[in-house]
C-alpha positions, 0 to 999 in steps of 0.5 A: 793809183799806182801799186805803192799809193794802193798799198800805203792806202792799204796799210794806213788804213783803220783796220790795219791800225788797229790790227797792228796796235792790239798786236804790238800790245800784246807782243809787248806785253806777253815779251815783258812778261815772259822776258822778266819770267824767264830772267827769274827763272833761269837766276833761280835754277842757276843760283840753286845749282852754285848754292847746291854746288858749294855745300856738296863741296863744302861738304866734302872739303871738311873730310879733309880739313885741316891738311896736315902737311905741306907741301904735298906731292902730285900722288897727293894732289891726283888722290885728293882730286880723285876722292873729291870727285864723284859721278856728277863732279870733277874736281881739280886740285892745285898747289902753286905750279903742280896740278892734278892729272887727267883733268883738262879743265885747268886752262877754263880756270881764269886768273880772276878766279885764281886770284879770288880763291887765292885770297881765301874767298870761295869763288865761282864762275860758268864757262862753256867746255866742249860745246857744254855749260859748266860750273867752276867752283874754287875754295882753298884748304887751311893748314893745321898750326901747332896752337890748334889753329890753321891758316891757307894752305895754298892748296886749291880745290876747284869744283867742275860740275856740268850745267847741262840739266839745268840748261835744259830747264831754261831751254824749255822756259824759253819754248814756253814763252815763245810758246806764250807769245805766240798764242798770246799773238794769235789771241790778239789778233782775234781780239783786234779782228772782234774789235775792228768788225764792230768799229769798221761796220758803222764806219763802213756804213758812214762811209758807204752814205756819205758817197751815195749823198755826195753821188746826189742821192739825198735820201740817203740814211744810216741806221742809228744802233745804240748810245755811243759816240759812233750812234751820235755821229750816226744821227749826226749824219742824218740830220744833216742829210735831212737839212741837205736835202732841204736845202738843195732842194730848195736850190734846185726849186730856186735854180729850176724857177731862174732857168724857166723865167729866162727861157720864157722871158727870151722866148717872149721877147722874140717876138717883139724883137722880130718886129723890131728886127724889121723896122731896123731893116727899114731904117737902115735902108733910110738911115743915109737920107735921115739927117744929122742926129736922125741918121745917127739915132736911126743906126744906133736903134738898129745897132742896139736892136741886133745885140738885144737879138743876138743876147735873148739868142745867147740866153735861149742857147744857155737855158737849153745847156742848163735844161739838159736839152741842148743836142747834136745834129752830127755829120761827117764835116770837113773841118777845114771847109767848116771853118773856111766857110766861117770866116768867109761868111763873116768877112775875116778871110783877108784878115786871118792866117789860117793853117788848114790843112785839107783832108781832116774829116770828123763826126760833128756838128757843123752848126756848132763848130760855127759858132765856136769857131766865130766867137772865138776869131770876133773874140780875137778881133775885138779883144786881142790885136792883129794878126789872127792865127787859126791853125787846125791838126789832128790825129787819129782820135781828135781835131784841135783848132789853135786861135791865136792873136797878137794882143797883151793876152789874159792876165792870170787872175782872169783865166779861171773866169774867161769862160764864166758867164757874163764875166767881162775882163775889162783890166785885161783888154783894151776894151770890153764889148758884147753880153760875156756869153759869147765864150762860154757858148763855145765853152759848152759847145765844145763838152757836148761833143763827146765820145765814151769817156773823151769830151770836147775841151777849150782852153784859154791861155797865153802864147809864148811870144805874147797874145792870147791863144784859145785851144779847141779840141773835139773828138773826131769820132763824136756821138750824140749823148743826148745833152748828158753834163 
């Protein structure tokens, strides 16, 4: 498993999930809270402040209402400015082009602003003067008329008051929420560590039996605590363990029952078929003096007779795979000699082009490697078509043994099943002859050849210029593992 599969498994996991939603809850909902907290906080603090702001210059302004005469000079703007101001404000007074002095907060004032107090509204704004938070207040003064009443005068009285206590408060509103969200943080990854500790352990446990029952122990139980969902999935499992077992068990008992009347009827027949087996020697001998259909039926029963040995053979072999019984009579084996010596006895010399090189040695079982390497060249001849190709190479952990023939080859729907048992491909050859256990044998020879964790293989495929080609590949090192699957 590579390190981005390990750490997505990781990350998908229920644990982390869970972890993940209790944690995006509560920082949601501690960011929602402390978010609109704060918001109506600091509305708050700053509208008390501009309301505080706007009486205090009311308040003052009304020393001075109305103005008696206009237009006044810059010595009457820098009083008035002066007498307006006091230790927490600054206040800056302007008529048309003249301004007060000594105030440098006349730029902040935007014409916005100007134009706003110009129409007789009273008007506010916050800006940011040398690096701190600043109110700006506007109002306009009215002018006395003769009849009593008064008009604007034109004359702008700006109020700047500092918001900097006030940003402090809100600056320690936001410490807090972040504080809040923070702790709210910690509560909930406990509270999500609580709660998958108490989902996670039945499911560990479920998880934990569920691989012990598919290692093959069928006694395996969970321990059913409480009523809930995760109780009933509980004894859920364990019902159907119980049913598993019997079943397999019954399996087994039905399989075990099969395997031995096999192997016992294969081993009663031999015998009877040892006997026969030596009539048929004799009617061989006189098949040629035996007239017409005599002679024919004389070599038929003898033809017959071969294959019934040959397949109670076959049937013994598979029952000792099946039992586990089957062993390695190991040797250091010349491999080329091995499978020249096969061909040789069988008579195929002449008919196949062997590739062996000389000098591969292996640890095998030459008994074996026989039979493998005879059932798949007969296999060839009978199913395939002329030339046969047997090709050996080898490194330095295996020897692999290349059949090769020049027929139509295996049609895809028949490869998953050319190494079954009695499976015959009969729409994939030209003809179909022997039990269909000839493949399978090999197949079977091959995996008991093993050493540690490398186990002997045999492919079936095509070749790329047609023809079935059937790959065997042994460990040259092989160790007897005593049968082991």
């Amino acid at each position: 498993m590579t390190l981005w599969r390990w750490a997505g498994a990781r990350v998908s996991g229920l644990r982390v999930r869970l972890l993940l939603a209790f944690v995006l809850l509560g920082v949601t909902t501690t960011a929602v809270v402390a978010s609109g907290s704060y918001v109506q906080a600091r509305t708050v603090i700053l509208q008390q402040a501009q309301d505080a702001a706007v009486t205090s210059l009311t308040d003052q302004l009304t020393k001075y209402y109305p103005i008696a005469q206009l237009p006044p000079t810059q010595d009457d703007l820098d009083i008035l400015a002066q007498r307006l101001s006091d230790r927490k404000t600054t206040t800056v007074v302007v008529y048309r082009d003249l301004r007060s002095q000594g105030v440098g907060v006349t730029d902040a004032l935007t014409p916005e602003l100007r134009q706003e107090v110009g129409d007789g509204q009273i008007a506010w704004q916050r800006v940011v003067l040398d690096g701190e938070p600043k109110l700006i207040i506007g109002t306009q003064l009215a002018l006395e008329r003769p009849d009593g009443t008064s008009r604007p005068s034109g004359l702008e009285v700006y109020s700047v008051r500092s918001l900097l206590p006030e940003q402090q408060s809100i600056d320690q509103l936001a410490a807090r929420a972040w504080l809040t969200g923070g702790l709210s943080l910690v509560l909930a990854v406990l509270l999500a560590l609580l709660a998958a500790g108490s989902v996670l352990r039945p499911v560990r446990e479920l998880g934990r039996a569920a691989r012990s029952l598919g290692e093959g122990d069928l006694t395996t139980r969970l321990t059913v605590r409480g009523v809930d969902e995760l109780a009933d999935v509980a004894r859920t499992f364990n019902e159907t363990a119980g049913r598993l077992e019997r079943q397999v068990g019954e399996l087994r008992r039905m399989e075990s029952d099969a395997r031995r009347f096999v192997a016992d009827v294969s081993h009663e027949l031999r015998t009877p078929l040892a006997a026969m087996t030596a009539v048929t020697d004799v009617l061989d001998e006189e098949a040629e003096h035996l007239p017409g259909d005599a002679g024919r039926a004389a070599r038929l029963v003898s033809q017959e007779t071969q294959n019934l040995t040959q397949l109670v053979n076959d049937l013994i072999e598979v029952s000792r795979f099946d039992s586990g019984t089957a062993r390695l009579a190991l040797d250091d084996v010349d491999v080329a000699a091995a499978v020249t010596a096969t061909l040789r006895i069988r008579g195929w010399t002449d008919r196949v082009r062997a590739e062996l090189p000389s000098g591969v040695v292996a640890r095998l079982d030459p008994r074996r490697l026989d039979v493998i390497v005879a059932n798949l060249v007969g296999n060839a001849f009978r199913h395939g078509a002329e030339p046969v190709s047997v090709r050996l190479s080898a490194d330095e952990d295996w020897v692999t043994i290349e059949v090769a023939d020049r027929g139509p080859g295996l049609d895809p729907e028949v490869l998953p099943h050319v190494f079954d048992r009695f499976y015959k491909a009969d729409t994939a050859r030209t003809r179909s002859e022997g039990s269909g256990l000839g493949l399978a044998i090999s197949w079977e020879n091959a995996r008991l050849h093993r050493h540690g964790e490398r186990r002997g293989s045999l492919v079936a495929g095509n070749g790329p210029g047609g023809g079935a080609v059937f790959t065997l590949r042994l460990p040259r090192d092989t160790t007897d593992d005593g049968g082991a699957r």
